[in-house]
LOFI-160419 format. One record per atom (N, C-alpha, C, O, CB): x, y, z. Coordinates in steps of 0.02 Angstrom, whole numbers, plus 50000, padded with zeros to 5 digits. Glycine has a CB too. Example, Ala and Ser with C-alpha at 12.3 -4.5 7.8 and 13.67 -1.06 7.14 Angstrom:
506604971650390;506154977550390;506604983550390;507124983450423;505654977650452;506424988850354;506844994750357;506455000250394;506705005750402;507044997050286;
END
This chain:
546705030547330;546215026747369;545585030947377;545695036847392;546515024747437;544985029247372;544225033447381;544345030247459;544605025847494;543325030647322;543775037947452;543625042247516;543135033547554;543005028247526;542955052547493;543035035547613;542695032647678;542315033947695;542335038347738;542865032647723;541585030947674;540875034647709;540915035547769;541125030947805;540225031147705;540745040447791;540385041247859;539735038847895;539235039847860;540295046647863;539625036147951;539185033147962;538675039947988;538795044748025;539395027148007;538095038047955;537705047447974;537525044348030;537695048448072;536915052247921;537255038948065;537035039848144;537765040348176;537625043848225;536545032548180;538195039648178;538785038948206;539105046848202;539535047448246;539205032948167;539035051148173;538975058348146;538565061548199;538785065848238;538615059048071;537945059248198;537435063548240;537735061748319;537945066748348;536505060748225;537755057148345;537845054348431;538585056748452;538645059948503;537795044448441;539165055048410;539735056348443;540155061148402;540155062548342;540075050248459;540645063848471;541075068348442;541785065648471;541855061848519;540875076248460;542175067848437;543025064648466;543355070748473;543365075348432;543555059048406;543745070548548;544155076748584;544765077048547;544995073348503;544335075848668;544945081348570;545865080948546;546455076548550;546985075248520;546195085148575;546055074748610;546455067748645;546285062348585;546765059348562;546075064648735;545745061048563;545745055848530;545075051548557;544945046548524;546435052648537;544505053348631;544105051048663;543545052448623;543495057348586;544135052948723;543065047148631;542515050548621;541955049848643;541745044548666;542425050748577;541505057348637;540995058448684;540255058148662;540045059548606;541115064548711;539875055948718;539225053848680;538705055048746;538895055848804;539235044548644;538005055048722;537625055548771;537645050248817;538005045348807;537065056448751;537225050948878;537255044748900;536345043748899;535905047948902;537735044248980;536295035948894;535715035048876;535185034648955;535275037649008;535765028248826;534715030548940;534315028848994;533815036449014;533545037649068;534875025949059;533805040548955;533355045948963;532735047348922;532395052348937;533715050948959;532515042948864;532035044948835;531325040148847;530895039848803;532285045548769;531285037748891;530435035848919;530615032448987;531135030849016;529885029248861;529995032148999;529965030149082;530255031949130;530525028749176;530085025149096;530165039449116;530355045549172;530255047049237;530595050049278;530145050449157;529395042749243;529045042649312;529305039849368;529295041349428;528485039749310;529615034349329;529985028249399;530475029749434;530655027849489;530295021449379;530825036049367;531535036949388;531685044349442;531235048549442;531975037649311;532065045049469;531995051349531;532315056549505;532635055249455;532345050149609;532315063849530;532595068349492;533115069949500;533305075349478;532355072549486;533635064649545;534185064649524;534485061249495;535005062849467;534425065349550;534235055649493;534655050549430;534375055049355;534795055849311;534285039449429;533735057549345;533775061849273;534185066049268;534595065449223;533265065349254;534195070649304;534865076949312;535635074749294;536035077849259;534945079649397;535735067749333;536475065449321;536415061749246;536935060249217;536775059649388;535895060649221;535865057349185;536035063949091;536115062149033;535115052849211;536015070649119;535895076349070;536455076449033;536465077648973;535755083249100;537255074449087;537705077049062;537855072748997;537445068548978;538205077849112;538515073848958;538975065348935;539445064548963;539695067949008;539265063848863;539715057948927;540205054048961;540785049748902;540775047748844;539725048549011;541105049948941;541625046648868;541665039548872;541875035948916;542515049148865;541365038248810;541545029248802;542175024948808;542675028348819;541415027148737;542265019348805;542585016648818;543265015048783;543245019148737;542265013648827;543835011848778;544125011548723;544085007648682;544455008748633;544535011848728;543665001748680;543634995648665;542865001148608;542885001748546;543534988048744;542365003648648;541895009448587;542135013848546;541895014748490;541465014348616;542915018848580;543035022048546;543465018248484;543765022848456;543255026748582;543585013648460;544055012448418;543505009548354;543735010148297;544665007148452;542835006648361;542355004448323;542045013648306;541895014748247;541794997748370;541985018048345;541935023848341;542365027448296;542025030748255;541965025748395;542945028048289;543295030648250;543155028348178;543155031648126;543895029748272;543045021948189;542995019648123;542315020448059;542205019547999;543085012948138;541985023048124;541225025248077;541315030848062;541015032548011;540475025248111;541755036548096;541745043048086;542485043848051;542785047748088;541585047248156;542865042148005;543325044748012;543745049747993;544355049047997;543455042148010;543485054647973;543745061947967;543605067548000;543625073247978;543655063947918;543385064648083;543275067348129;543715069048165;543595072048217;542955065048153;
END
């Protein structure tokens, strides 16, 4: 059976743990910074793990991750 492209944006944004989760930025940070306060930007720095219903369309773009 041939190999499984990888999806290159799907490559760049997420990574998958050991567990099998996977992690991604969280968005709502690249414009319109002014409105927002400096703590919702700060909380906004870390990531967060998607969902399972994302991670399984996720796996499937990446899969030799």
């Amino acid at each position: 059976m041939p190999k499984v492209k990888s999806n290159s944006g799907a490559k760049k944004r997420f990574r998958i743990t050991k567990k099998g989760k996977a992690i991604r930025a969280q968005g709502f940070k690249s414009h319109l910074l002014e409105s927002k306060s400096s703590k919702r930007k700060r909380q906004l720095r870390g990531t967060t793990v998607s969902s399972e219903a994302e991670t399984k369309r996720i796996k499937r773009m990446i899969p030799y991750k």
